[in-house]
Biopython code that builds the backbone (N, CA, C, O; Angstrom):
import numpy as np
from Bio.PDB.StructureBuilder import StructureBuilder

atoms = [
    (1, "UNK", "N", (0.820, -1.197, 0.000)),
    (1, "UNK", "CA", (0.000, 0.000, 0.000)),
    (1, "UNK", "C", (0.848, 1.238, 0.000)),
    (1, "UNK", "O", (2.038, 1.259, 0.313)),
    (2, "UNK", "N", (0.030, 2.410, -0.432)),
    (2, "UNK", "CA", (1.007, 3.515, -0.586)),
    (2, "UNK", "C", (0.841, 4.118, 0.875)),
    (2, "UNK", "O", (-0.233, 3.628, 1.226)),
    (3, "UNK", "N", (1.135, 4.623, 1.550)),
    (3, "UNK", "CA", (1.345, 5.738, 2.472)),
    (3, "UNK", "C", (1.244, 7.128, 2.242)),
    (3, "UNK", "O", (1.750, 7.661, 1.254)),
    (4, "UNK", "N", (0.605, 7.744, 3.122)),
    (4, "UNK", "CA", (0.594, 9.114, 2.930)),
    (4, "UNK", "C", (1.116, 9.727, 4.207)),
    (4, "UNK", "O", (0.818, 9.437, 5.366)),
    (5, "UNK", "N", (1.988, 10.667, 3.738)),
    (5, "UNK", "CA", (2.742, 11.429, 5.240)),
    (5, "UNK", "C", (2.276, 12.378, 5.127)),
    (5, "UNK", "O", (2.332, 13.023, 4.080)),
    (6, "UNK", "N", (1.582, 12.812, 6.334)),
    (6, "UNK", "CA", (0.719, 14.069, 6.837)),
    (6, "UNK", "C", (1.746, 15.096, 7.037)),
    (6, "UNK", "O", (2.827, 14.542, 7.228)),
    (7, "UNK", "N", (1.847, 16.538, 7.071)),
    (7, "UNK", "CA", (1.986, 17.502, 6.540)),
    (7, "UNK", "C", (1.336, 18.629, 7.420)),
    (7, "UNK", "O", (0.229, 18.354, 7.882)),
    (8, "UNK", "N", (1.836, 19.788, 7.698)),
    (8, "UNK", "CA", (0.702, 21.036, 7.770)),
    (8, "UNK", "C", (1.079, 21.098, 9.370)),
    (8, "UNK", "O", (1.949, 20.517, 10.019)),
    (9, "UNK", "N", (-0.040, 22.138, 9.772)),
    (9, "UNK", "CA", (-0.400, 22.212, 11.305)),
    (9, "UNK", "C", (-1.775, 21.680, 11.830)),
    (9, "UNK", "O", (-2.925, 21.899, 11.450)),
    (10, "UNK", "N", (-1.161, 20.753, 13.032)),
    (10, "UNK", "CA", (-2.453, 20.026, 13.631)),
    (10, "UNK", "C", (-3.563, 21.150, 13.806)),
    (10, "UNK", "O", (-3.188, 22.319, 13.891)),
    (11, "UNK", "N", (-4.484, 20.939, 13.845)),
    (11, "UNK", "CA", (-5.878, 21.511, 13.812)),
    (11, "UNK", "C", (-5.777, 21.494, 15.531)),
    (11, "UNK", "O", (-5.046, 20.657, 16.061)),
    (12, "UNK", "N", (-6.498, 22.398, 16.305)),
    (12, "UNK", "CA", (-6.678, 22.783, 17.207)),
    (12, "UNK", "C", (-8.163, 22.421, 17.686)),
    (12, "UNK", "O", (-9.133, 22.908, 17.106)),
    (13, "UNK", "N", (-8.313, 21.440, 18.902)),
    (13, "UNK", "CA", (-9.233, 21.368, 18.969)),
    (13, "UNK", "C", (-10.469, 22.131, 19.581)),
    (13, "UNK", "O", (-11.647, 21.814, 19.416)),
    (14, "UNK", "N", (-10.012, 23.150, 20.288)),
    (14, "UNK", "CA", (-10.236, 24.197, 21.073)),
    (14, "UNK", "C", (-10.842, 25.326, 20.060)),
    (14, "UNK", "O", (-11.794, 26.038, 20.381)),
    (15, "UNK", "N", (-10.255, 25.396, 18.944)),
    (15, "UNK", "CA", (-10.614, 26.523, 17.956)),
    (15, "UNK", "C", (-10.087, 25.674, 16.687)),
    (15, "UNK", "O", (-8.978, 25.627, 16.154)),
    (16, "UNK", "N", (-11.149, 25.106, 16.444)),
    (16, "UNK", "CA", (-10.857, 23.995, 14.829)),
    (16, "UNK", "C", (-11.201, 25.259, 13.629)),
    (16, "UNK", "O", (-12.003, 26.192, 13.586)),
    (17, "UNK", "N", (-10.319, 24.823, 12.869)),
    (17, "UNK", "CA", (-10.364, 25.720, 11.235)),
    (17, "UNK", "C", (-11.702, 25.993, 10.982)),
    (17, "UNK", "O", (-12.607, 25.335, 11.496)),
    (18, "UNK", "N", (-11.866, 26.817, 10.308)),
    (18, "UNK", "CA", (-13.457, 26.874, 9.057)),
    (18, "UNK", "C", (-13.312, 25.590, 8.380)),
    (18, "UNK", "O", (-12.233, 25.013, 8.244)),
    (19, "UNK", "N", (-14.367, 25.192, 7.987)),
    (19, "UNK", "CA", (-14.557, 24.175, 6.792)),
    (19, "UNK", "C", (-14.469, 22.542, 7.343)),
    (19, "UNK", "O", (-15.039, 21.907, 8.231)),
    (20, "UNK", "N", (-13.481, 22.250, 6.359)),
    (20, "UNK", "CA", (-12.897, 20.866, 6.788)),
    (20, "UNK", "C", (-11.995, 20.831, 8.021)),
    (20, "UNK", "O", (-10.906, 21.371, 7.828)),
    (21, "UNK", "N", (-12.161, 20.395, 9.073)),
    (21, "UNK", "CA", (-11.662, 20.315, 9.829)),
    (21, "UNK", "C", (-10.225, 20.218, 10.119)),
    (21, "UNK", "O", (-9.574, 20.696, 11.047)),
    (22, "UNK", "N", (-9.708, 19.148, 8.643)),
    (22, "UNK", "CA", (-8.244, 18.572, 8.323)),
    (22, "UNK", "C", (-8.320, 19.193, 7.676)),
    (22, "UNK", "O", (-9.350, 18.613, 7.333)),
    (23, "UNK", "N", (-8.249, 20.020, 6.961)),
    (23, "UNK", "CA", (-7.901, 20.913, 5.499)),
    (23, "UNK", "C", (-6.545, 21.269, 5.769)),
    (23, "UNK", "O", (-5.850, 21.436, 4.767)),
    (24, "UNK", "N", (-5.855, 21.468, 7.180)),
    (24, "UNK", "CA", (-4.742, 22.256, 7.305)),
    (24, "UNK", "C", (-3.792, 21.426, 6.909)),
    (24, "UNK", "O", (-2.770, 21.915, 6.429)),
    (25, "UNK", "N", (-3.951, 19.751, 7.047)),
    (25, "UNK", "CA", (-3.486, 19.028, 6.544)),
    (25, "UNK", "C", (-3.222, 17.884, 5.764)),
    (25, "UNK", "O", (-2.405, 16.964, 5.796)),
    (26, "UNK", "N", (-4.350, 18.295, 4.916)),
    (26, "UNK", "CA", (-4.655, 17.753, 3.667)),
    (26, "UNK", "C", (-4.112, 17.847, 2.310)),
    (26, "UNK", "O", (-4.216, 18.888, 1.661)),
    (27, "UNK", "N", (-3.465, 16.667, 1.802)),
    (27, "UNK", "CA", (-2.790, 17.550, 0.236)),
    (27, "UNK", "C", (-4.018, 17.858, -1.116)),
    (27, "UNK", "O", (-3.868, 18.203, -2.288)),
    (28, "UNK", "N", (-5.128, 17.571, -0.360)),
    (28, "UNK", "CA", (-6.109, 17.754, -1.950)),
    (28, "UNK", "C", (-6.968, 19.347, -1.417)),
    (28, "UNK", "O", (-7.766, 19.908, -2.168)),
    (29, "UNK", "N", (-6.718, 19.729, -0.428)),
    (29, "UNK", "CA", (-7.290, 21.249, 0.233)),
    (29, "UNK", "C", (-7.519, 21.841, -0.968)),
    (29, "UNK", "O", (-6.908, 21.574, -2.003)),
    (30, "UNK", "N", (-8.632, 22.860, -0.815)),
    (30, "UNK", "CA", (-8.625, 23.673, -1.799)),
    (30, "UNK", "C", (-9.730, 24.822, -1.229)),
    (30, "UNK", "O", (-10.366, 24.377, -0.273)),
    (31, "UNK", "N", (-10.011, 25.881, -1.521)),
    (31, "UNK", "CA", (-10.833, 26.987, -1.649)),
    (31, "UNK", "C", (-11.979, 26.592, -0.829)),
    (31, "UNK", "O", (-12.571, 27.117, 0.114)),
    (32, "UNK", "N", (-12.145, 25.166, -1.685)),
    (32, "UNK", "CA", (-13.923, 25.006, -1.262)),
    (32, "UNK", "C", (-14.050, 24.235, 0.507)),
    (32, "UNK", "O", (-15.096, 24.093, 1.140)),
    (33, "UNK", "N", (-12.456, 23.794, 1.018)),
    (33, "UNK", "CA", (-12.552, 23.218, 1.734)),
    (33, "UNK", "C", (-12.467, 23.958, 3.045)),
    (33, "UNK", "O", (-12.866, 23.437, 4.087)),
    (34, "UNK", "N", (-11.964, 25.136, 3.000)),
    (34, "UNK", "CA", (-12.010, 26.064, 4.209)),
    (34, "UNK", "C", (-13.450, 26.579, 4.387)),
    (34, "UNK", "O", (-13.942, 26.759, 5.501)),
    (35, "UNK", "N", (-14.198, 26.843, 3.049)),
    (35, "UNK", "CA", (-15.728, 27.583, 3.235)),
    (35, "UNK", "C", (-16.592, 26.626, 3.845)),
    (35, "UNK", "O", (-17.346, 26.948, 4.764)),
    (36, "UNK", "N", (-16.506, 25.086, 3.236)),
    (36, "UNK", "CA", (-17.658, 24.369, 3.008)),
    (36, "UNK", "C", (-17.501, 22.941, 4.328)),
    (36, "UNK", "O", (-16.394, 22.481, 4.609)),
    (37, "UNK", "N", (-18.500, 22.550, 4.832)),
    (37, "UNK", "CA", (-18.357, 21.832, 5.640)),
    (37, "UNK", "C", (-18.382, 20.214, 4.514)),
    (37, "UNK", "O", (-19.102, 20.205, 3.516)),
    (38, "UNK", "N", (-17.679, 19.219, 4.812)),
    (38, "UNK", "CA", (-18.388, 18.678, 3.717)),
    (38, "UNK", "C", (-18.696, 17.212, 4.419)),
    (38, "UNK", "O", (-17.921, 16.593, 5.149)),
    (39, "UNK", "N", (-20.149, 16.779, 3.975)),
    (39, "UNK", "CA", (-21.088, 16.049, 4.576)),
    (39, "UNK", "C", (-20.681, 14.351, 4.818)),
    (39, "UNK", "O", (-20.463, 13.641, 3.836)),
    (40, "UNK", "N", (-20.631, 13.971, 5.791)),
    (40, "UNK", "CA", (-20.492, 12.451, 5.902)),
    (40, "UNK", "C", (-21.167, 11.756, 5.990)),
    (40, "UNK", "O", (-21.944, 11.640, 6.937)),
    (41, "UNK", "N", (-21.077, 10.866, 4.765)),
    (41, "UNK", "CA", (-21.208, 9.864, 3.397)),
    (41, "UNK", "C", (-20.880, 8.686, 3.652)),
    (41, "UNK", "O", (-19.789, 8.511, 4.194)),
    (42, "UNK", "N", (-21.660, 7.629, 3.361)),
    (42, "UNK", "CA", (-20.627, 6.282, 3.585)),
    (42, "UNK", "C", (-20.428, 6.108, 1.484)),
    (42, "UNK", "O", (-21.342, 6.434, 0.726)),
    (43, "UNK", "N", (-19.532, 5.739, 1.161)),
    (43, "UNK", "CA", (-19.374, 6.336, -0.255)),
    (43, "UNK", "C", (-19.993, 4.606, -1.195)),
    (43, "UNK", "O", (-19.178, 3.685, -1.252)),
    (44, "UNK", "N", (-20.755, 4.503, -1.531)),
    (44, "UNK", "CA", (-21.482, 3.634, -2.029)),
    (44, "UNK", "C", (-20.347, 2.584, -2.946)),
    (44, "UNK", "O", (-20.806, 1.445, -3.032)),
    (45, "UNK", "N", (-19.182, 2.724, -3.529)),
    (45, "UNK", "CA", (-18.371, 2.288, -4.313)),
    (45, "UNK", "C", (-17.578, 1.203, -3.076)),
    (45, "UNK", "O", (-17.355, 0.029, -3.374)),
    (46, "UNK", "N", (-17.258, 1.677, -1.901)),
    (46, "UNK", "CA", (-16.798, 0.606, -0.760)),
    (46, "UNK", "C", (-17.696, -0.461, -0.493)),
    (46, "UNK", "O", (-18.912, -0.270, -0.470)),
    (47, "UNK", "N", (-17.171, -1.597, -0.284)),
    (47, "UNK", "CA", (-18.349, -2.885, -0.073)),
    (47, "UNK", "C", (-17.265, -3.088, 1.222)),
    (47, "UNK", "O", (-16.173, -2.543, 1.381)),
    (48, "UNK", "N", (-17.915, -4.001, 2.026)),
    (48, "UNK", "CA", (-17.044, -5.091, 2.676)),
    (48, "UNK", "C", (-16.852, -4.137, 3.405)),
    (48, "UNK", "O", (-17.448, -3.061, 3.467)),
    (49, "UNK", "N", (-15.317, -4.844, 4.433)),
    (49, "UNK", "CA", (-14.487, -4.325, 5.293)),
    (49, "UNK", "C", (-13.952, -2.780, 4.970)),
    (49, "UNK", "O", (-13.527, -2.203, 5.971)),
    (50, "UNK", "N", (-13.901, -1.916, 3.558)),
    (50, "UNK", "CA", (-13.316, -1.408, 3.008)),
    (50, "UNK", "C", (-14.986, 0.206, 3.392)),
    (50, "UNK", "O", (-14.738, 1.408, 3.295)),
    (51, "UNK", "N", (-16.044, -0.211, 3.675)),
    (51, "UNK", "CA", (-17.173, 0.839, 3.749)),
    (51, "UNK", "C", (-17.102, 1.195, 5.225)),
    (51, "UNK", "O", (-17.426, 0.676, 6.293)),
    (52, "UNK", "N", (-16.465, 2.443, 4.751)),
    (52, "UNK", "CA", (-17.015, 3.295, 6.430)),
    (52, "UNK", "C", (-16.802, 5.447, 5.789)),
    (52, "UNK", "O", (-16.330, 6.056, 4.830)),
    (53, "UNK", "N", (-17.417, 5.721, 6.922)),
    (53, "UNK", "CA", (-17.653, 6.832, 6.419)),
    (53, "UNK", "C", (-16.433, 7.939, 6.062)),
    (53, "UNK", "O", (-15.228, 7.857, 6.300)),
    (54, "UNK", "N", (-17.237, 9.047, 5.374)),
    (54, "UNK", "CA", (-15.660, 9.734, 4.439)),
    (54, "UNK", "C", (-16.594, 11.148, 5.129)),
    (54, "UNK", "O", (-17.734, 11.278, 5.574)),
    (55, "UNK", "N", (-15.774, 11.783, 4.992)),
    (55, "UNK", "CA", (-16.510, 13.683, 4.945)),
    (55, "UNK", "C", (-15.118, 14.454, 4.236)),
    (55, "UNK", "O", (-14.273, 15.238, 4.668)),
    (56, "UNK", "N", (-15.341, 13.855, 3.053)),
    (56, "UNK", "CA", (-14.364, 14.819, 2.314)),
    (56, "UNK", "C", (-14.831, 15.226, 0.965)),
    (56, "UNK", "O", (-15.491, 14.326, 0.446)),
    (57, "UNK", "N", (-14.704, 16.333, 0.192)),
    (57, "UNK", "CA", (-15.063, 16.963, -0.806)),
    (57, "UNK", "C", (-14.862, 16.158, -1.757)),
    (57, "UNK", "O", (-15.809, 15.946, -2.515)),
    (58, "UNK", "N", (-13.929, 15.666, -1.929)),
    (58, "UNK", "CA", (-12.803, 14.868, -2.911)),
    (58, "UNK", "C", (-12.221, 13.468, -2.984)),
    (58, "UNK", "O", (-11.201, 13.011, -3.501)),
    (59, "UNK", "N", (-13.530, 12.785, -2.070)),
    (59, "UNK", "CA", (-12.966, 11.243, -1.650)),
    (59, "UNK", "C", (-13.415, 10.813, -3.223)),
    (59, "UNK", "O", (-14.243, 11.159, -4.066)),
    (60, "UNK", "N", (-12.109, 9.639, -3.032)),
    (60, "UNK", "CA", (-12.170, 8.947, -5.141)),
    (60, "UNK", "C", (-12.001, 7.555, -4.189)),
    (60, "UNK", "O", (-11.661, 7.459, -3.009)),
    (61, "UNK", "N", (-12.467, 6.261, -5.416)),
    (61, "UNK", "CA", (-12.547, 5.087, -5.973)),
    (61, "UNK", "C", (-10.857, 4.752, -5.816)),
    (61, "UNK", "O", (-10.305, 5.359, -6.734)),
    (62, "UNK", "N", (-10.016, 4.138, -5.133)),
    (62, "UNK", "CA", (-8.987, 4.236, -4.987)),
    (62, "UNK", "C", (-8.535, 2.406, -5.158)),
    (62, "UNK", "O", (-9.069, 1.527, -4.483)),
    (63, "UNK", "N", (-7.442, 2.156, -6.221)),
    (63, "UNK", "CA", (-7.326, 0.571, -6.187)),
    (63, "UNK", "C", (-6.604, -0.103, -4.772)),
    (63, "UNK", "O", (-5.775, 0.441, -4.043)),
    (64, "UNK", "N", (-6.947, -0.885, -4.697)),
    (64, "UNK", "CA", (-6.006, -1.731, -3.780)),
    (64, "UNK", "C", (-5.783, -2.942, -3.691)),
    (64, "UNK", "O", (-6.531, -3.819, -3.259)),
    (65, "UNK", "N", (-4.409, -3.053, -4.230)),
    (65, "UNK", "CA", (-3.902, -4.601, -4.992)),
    (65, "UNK", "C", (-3.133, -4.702, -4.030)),
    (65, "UNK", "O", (-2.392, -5.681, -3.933)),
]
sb = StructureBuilder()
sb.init_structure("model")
sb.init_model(0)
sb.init_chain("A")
sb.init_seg("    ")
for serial, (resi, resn, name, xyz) in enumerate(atoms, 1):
    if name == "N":
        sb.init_residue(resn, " ", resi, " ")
    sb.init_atom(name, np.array(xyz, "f"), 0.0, 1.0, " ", f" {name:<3s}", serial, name[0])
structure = sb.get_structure()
């Protein structure tokens, strides 16, 4: 599997960002993610062990071999 190394400044829980909560350290952030809250989804394309919920603007269909 690939790994992703997180990045940015931890979010504060005391005074969390506008928007996405993780946006501060997110590499797909964008414009819409500081304004917009974005809604959690269980994303219909996950079956199995692999379905649980997302709240991201930009969650994709991702392989895993």
């Amino acid at each position: 599997r690939e790994r992703i190394i997180l990045s940015g400044d931890i979010p504060s829980p005391a005074n969390p960002p506008s928007g996405c909560r993780f946006r501060t350290r997110c590499w797909k952030a964008e414009e819409r993610c500081a304004v917009e809250v974005p809604a959690l989804t269980v994303r219909e394309w996950l079956t199995g062990a692999a379905a649980h919920d997302s709240a991201c603007h930009f969650a994709a269909e991702r392989e895993i071999g």
